[in-house]
N, CA, C, O and CB atoms as a CASP TS submission, in Angstrom:
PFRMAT TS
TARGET T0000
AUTHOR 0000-0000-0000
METHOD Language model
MODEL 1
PARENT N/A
ATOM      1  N   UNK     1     -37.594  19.867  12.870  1.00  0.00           N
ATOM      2  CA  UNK     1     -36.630  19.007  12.191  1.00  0.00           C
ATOM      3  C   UNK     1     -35.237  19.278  12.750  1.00  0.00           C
ATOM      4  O   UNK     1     -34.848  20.436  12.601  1.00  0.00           O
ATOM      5  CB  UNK     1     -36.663  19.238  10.651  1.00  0.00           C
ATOM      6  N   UNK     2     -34.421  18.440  13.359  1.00  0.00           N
ATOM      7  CA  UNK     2     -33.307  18.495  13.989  1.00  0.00           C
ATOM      8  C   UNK     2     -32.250  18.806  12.772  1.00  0.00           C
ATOM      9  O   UNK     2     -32.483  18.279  11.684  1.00  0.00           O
ATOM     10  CB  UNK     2     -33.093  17.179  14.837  1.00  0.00           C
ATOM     11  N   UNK     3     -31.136  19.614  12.913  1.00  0.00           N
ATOM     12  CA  UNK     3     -30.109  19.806  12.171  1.00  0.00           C
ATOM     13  C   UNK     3     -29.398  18.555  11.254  1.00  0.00           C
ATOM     14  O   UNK     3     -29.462  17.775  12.205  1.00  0.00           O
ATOM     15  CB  UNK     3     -29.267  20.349  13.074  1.00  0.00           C
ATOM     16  N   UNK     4     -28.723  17.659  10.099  1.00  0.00           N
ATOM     17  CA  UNK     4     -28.002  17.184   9.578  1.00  0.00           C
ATOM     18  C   UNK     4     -26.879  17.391   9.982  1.00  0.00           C
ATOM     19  O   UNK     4     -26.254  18.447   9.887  1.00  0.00           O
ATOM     20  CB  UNK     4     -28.150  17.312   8.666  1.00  0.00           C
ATOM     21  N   UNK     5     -26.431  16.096  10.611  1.00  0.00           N
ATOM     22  CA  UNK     5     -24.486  15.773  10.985  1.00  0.00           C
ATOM     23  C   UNK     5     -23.739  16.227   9.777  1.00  0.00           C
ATOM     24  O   UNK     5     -24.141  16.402   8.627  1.00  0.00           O
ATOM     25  CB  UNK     5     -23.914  13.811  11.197  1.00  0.00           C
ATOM     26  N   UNK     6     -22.380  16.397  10.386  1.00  0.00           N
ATOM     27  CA  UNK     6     -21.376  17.091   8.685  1.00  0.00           C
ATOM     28  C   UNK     6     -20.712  15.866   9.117  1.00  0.00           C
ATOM     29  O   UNK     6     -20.322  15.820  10.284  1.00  0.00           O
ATOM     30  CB  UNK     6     -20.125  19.059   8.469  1.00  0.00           C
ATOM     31  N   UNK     7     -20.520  14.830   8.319  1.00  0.00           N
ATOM     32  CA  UNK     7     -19.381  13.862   7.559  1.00  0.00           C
ATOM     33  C   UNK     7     -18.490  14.661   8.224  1.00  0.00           C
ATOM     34  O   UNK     7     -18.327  15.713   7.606  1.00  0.00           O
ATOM     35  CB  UNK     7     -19.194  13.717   5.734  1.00  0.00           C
ATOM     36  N   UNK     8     -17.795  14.589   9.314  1.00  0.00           N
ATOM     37  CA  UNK     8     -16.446  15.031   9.837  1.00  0.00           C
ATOM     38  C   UNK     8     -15.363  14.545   8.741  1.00  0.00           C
ATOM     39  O   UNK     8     -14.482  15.278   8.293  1.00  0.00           O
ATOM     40  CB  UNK     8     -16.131  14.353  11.388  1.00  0.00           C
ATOM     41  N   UNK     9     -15.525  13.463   8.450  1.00  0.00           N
ATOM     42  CA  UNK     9     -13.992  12.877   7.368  1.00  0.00           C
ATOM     43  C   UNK     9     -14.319  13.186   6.174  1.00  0.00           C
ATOM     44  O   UNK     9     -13.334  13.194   5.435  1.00  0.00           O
ATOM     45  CB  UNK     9     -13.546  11.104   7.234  1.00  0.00           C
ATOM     46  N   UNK    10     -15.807  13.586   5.389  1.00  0.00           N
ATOM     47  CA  UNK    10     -15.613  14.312   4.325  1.00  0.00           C
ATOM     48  C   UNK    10     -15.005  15.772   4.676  1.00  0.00           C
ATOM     49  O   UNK    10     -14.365  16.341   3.792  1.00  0.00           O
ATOM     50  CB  UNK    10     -16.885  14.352   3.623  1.00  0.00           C
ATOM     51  N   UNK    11     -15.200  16.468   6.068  1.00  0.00           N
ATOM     52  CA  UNK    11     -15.209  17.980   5.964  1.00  0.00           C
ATOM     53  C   UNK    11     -13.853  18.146   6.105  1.00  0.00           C
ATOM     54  O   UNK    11     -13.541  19.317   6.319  1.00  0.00           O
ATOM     55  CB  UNK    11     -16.082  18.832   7.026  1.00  0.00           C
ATOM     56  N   UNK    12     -12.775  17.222   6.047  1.00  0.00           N
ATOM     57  CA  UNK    12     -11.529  16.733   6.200  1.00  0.00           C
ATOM     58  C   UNK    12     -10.931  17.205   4.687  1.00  0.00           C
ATOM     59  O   UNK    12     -10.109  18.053   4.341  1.00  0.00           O
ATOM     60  CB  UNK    12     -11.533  15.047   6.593  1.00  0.00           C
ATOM     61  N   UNK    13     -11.792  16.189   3.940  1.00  0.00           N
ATOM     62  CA  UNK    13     -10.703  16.406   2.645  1.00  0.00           C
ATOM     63  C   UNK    13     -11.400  17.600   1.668  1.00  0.00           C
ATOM     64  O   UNK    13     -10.769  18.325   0.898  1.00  0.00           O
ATOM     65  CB  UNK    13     -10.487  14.737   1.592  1.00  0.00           C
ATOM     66  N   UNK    14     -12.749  17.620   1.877  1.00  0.00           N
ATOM     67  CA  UNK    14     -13.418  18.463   0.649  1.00  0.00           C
ATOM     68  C   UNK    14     -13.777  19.972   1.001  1.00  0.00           C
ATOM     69  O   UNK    14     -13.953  20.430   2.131  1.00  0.00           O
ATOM     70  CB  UNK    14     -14.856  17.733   0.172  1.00  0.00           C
ATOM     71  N   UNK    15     -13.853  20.718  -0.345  1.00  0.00           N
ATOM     72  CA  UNK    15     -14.423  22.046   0.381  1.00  0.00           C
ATOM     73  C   UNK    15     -15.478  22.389  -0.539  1.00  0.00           C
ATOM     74  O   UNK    15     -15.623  21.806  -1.613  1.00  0.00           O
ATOM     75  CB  UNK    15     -13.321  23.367   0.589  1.00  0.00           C
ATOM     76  N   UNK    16     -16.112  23.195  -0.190  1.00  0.00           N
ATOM     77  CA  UNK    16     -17.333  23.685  -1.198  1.00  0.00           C
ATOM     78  C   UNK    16     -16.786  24.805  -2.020  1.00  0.00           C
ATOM     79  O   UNK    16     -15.823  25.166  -1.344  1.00  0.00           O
ATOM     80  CB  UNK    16     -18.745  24.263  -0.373  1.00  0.00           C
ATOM     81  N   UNK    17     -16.823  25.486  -2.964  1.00  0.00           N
ATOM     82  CA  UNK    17     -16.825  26.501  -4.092  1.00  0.00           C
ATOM     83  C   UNK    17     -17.799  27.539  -3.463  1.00  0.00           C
ATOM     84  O   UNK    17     -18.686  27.403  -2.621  1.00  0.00           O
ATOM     85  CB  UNK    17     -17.353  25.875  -5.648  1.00  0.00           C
ATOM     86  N   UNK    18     -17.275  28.778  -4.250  1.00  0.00           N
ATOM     87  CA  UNK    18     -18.568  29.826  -3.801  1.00  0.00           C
ATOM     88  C   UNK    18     -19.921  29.205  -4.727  1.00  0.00           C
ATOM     89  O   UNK    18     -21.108  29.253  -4.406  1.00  0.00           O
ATOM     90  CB  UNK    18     -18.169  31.810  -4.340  1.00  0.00           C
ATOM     91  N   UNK    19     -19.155  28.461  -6.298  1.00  0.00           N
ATOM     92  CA  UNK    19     -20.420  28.505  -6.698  1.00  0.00           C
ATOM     93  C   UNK    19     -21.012  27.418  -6.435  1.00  0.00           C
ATOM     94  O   UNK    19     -22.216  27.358  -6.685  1.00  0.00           O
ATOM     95  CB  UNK    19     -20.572  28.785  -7.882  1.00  0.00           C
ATOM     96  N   UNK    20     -20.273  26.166  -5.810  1.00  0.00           N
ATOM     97  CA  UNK    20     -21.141  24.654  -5.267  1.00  0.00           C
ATOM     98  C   UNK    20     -20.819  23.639  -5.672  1.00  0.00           C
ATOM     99  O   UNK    20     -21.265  22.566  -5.268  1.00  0.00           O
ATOM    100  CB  UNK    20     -22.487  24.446  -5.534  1.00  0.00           C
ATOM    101  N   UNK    21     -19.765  23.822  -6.779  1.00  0.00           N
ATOM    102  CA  UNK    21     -18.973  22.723  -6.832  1.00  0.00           C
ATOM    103  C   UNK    21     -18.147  22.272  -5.859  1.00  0.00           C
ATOM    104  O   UNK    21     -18.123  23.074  -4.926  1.00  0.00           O
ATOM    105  CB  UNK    21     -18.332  22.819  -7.708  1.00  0.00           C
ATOM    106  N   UNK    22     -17.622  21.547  -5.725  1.00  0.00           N
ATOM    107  CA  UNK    22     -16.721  20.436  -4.510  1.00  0.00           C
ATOM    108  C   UNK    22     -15.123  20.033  -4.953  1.00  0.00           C
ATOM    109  O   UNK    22     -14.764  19.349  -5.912  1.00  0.00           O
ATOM    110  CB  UNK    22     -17.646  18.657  -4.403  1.00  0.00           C
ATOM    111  N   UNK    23     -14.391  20.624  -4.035  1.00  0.00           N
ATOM    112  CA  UNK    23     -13.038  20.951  -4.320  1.00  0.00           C
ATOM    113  C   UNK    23     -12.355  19.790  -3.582  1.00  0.00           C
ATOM    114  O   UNK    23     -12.619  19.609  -2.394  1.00  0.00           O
ATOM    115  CB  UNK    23     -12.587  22.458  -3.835  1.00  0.00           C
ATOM    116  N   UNK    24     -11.523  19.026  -4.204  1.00  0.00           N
ATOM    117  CA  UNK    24     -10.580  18.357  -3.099  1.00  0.00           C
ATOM    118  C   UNK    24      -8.969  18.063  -3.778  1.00  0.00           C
ATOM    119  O   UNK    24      -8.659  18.013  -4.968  1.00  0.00           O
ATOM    120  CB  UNK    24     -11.370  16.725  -2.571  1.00  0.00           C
ATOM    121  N   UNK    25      -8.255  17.925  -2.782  1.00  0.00           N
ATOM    122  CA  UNK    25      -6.676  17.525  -3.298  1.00  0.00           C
ATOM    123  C   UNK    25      -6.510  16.322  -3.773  1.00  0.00           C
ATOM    124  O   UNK    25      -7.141  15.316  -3.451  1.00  0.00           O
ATOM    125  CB  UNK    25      -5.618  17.559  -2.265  1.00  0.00           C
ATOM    126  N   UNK    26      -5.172  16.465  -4.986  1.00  0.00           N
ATOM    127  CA  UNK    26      -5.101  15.185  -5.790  1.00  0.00           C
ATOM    128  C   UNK    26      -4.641  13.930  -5.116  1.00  0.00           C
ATOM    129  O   UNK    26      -3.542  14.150  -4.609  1.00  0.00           O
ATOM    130  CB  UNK    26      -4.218  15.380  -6.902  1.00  0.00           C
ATOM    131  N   UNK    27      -5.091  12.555  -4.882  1.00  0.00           N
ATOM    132  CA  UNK    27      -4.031  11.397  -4.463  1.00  0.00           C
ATOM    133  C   UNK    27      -2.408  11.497  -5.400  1.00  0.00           C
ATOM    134  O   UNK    27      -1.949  12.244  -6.265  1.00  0.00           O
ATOM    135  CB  UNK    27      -4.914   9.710  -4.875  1.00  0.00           C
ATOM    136  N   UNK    28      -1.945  10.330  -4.669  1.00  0.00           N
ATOM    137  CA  UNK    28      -0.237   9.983  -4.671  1.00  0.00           C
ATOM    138  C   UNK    28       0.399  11.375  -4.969  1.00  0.00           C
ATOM    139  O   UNK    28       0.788  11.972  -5.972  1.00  0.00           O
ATOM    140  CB  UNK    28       0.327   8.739  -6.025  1.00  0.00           C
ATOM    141  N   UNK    29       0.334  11.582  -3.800  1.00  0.00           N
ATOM    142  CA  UNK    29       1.444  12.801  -3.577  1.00  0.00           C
ATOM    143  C   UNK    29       1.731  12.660  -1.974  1.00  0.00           C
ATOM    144  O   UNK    29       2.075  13.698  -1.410  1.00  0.00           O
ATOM    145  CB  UNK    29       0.762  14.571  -4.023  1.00  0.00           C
ATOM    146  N   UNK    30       1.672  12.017  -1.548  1.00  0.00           N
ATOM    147  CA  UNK    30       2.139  11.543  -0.140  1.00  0.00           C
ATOM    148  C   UNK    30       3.727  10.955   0.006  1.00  0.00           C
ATOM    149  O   UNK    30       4.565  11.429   0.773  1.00  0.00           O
ATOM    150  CB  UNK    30       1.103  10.328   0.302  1.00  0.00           C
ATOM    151  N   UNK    31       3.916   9.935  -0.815  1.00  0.00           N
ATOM    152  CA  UNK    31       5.369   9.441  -0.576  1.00  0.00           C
ATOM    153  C   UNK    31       5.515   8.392  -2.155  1.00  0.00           C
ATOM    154  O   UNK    31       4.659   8.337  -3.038  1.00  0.00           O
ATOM    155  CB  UNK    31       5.516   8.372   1.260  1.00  0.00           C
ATOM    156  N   UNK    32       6.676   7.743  -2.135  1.00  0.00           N
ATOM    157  CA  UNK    32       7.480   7.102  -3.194  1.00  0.00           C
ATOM    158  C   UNK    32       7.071   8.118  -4.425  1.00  0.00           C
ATOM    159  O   UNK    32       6.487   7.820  -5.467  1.00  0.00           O
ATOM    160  CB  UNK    32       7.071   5.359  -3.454  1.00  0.00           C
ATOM    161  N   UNK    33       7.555   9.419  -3.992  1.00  0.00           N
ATOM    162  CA  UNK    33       7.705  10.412  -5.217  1.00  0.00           C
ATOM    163  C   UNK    33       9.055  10.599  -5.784  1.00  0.00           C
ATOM    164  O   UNK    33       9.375  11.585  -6.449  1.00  0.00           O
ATOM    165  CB  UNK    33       7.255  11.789  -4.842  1.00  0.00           C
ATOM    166  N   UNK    34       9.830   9.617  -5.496  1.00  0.00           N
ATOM    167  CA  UNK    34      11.401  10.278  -6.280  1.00  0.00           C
ATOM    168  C   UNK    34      10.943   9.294  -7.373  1.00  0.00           C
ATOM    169  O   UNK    34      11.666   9.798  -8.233  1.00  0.00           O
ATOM    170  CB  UNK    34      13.412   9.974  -5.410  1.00  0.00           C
ATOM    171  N   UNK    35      10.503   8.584  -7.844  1.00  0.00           N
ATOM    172  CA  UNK    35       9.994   7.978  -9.206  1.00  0.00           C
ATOM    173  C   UNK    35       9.049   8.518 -10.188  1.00  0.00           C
ATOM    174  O   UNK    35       8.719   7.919 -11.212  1.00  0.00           O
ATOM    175  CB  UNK    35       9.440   6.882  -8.954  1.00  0.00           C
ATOM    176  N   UNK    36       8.569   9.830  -9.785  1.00  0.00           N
ATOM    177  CA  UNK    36       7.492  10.589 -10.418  1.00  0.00           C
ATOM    178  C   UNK    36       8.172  11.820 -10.908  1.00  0.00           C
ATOM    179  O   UNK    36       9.081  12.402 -10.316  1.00  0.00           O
ATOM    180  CB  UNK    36       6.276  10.913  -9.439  1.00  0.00           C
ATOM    181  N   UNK    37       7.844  12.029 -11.611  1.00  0.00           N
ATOM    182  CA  UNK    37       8.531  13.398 -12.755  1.00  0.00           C
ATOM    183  C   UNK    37       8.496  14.874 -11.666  1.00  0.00           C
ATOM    184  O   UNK    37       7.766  14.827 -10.675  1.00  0.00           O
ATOM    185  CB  UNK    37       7.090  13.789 -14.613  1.00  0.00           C
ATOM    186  N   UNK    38       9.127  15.830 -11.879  1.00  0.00           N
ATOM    187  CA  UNK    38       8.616  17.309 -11.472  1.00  0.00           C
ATOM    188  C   UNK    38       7.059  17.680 -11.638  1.00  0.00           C
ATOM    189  O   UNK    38       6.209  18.021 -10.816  1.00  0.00           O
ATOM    190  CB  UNK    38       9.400  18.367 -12.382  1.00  0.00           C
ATOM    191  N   UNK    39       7.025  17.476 -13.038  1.00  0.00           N
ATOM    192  CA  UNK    39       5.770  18.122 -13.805  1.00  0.00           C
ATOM    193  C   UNK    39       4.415  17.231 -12.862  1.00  0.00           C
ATOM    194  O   UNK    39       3.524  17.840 -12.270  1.00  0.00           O
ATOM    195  CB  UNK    39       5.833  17.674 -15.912  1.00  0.00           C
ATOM    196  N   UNK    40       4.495  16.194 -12.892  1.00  0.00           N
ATOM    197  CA  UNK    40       3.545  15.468 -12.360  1.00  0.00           C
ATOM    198  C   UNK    40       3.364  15.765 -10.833  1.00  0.00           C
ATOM    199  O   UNK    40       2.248  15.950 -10.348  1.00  0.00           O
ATOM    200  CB  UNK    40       3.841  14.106 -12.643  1.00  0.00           C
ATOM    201  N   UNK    41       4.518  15.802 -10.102  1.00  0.00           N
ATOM    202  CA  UNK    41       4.498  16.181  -8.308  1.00  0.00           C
ATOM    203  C   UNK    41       3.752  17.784  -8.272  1.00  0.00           C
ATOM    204  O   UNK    41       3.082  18.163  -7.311  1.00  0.00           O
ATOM    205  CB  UNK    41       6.557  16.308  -7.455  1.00  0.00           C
ATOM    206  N   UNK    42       3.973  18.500  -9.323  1.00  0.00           N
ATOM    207  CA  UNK    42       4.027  19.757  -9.286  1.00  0.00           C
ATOM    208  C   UNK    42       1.780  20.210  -9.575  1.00  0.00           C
ATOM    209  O   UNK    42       0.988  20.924  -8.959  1.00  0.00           O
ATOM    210  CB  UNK    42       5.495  20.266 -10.769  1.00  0.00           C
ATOM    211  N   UNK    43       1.676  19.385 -10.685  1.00  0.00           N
ATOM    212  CA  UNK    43       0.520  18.986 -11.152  1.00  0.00           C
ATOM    213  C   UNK    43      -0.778  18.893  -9.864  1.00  0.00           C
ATOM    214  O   UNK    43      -1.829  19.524  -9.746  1.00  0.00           O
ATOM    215  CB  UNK    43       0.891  17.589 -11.873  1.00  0.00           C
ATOM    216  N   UNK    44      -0.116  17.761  -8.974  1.00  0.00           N
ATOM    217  CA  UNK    44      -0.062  17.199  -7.778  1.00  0.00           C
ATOM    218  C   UNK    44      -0.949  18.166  -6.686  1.00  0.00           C
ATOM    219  O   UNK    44      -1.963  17.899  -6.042  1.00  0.00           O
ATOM    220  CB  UNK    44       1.478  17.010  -7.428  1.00  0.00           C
ATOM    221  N   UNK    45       0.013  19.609  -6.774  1.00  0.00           N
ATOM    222  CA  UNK    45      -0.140  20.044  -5.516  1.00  0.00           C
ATOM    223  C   UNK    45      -1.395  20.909  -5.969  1.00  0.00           C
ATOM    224  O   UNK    45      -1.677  21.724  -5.091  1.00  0.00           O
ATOM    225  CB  UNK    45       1.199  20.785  -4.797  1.00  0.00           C
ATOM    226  N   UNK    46      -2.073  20.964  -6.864  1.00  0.00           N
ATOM    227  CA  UNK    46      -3.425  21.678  -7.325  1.00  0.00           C
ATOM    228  C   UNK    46      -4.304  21.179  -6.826  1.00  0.00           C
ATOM    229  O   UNK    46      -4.456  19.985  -7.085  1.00  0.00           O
ATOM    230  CB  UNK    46      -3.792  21.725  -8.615  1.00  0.00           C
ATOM    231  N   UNK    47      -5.020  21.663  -6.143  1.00  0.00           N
ATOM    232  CA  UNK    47      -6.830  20.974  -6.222  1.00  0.00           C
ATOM    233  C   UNK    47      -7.243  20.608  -7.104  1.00  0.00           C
ATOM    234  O   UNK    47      -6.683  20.726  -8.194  1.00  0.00           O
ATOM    235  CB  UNK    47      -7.974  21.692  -6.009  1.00  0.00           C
ATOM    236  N   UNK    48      -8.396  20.025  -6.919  1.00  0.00           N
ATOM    237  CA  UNK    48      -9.142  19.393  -8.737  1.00  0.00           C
ATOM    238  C   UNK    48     -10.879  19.465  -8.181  1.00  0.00           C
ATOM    239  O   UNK    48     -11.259  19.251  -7.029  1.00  0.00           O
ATOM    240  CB  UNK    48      -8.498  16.913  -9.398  1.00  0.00           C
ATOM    241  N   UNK    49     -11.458  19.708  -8.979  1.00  0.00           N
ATOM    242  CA  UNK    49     -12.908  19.669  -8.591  1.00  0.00           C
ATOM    243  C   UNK    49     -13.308  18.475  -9.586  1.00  0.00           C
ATOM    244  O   UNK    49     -13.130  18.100 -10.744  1.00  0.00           O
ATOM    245  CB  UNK    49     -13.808  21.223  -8.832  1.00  0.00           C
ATOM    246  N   UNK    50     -14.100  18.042  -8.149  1.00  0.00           N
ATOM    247  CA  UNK    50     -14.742  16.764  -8.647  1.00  0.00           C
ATOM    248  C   UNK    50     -15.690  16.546  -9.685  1.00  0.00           C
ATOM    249  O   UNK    50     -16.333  17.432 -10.248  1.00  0.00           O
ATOM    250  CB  UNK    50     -15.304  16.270  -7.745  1.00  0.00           C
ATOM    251  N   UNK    51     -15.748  15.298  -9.919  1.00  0.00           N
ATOM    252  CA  UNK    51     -16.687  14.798 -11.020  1.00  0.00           C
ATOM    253  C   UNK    51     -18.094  15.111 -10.726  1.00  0.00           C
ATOM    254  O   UNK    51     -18.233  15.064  -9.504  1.00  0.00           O
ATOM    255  CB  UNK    51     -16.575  13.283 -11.223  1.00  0.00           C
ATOM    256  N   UNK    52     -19.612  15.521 -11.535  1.00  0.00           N
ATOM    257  CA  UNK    52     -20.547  15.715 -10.800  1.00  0.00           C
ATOM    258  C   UNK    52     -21.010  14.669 -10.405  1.00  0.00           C
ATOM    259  O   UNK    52     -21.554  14.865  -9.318  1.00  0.00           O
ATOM    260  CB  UNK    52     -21.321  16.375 -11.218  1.00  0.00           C
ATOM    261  N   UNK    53     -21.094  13.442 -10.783  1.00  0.00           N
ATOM    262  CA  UNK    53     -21.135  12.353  -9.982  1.00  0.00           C
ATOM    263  C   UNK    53     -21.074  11.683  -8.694  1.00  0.00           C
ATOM    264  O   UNK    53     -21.817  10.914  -8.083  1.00  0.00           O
ATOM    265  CB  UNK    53     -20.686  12.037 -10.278  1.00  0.00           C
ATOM    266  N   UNK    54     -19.704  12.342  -8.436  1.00  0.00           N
ATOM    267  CA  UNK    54     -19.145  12.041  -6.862  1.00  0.00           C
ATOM    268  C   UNK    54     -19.764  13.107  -6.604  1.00  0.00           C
ATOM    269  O   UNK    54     -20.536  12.675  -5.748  1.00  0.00           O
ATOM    270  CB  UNK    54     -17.471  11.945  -6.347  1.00  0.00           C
ATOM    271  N   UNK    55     -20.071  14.483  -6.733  1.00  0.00           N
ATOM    272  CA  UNK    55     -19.853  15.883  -6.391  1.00  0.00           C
ATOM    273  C   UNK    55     -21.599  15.337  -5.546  1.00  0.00           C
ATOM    274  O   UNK    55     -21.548  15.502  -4.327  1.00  0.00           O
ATOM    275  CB  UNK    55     -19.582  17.428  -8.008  1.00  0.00           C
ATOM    276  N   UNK    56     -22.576  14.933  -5.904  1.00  0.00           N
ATOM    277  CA  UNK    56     -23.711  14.823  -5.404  1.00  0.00           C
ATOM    278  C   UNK    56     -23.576  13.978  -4.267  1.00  0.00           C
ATOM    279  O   UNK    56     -24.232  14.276  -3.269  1.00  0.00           O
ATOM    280  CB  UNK    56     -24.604  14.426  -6.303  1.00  0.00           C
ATOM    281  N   UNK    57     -22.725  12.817  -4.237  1.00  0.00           N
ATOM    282  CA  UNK    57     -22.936  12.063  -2.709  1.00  0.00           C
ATOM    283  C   UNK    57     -22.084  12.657  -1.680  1.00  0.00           C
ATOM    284  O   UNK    57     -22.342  12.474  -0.490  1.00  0.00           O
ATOM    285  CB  UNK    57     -22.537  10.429  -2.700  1.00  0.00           C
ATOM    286  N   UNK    58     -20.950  13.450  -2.115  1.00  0.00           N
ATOM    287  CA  UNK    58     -20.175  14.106  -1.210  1.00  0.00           C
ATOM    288  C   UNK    58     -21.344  15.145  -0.792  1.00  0.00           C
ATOM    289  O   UNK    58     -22.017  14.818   0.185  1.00  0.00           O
ATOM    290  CB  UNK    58     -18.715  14.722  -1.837  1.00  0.00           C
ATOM    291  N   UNK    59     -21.627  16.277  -1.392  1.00  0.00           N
ATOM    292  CA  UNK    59     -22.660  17.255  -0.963  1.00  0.00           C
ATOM    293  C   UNK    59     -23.764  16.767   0.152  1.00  0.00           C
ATOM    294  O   UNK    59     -24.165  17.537   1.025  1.00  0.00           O
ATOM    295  CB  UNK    59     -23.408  17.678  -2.244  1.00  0.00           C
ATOM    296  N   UNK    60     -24.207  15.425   0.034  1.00  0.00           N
ATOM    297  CA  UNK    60     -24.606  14.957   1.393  1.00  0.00           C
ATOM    298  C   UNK    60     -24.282  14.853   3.080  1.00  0.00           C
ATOM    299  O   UNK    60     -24.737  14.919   4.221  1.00  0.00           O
ATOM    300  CB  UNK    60     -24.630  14.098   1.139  1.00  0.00           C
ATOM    301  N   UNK    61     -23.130  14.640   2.237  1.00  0.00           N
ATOM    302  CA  UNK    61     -21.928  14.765   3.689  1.00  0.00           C
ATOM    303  C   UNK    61     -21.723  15.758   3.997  1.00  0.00           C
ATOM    304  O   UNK    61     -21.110  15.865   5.059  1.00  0.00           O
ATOM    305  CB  UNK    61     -20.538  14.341   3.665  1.00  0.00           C
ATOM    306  N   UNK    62     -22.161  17.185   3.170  1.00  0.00           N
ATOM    307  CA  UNK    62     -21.699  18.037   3.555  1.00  0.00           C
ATOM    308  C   UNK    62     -22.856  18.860   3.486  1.00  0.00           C
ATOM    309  O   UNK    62     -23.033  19.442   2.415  1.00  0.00           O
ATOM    310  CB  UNK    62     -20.592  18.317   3.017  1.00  0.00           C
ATOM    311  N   UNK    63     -23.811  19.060   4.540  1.00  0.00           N
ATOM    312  CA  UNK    63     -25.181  19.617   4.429  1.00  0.00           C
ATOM    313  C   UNK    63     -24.906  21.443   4.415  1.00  0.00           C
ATOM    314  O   UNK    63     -25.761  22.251   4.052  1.00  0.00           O
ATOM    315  CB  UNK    63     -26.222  18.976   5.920  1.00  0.00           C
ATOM    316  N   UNK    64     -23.317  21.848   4.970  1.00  0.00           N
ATOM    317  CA  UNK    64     -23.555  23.195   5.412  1.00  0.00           C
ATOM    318  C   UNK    64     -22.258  23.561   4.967  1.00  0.00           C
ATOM    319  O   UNK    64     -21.865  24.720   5.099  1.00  0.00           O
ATOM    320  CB  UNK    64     -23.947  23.489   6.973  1.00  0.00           C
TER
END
């Protein structure tokens, strides 16, 4: 059985957990932030682990 490709553009934004959940950074935090609060930009710069929902089709993309 030949190896599974890694989703290069998932292995871009997501990371795996030690324990297997799926880590990625929050959207709109790129630009037109002088209209957005501190608290919220600040909020922003945290990772967030995904929903288990998404967390299963991403994990495809990401065999390793």
């Amino acid at each position: 059985m030949p190896k599974i490709k890694t989703h290069r553009g998932a292995a871009k934004r997501f990371k795996k957990t030690a324990t297997g959940k799926i880590k990625a950074s929050h959207a709109f935090h790129s630009h037109l932030l002088s209209k957005k609060t501190a608290r919220r930009k600040r909020r922003l710069r945290q990772a967030t682990v995904i929903s288990s929902a998404d967390a299963k089709k991403i994990k495809r993309l990401l065999p390793y």
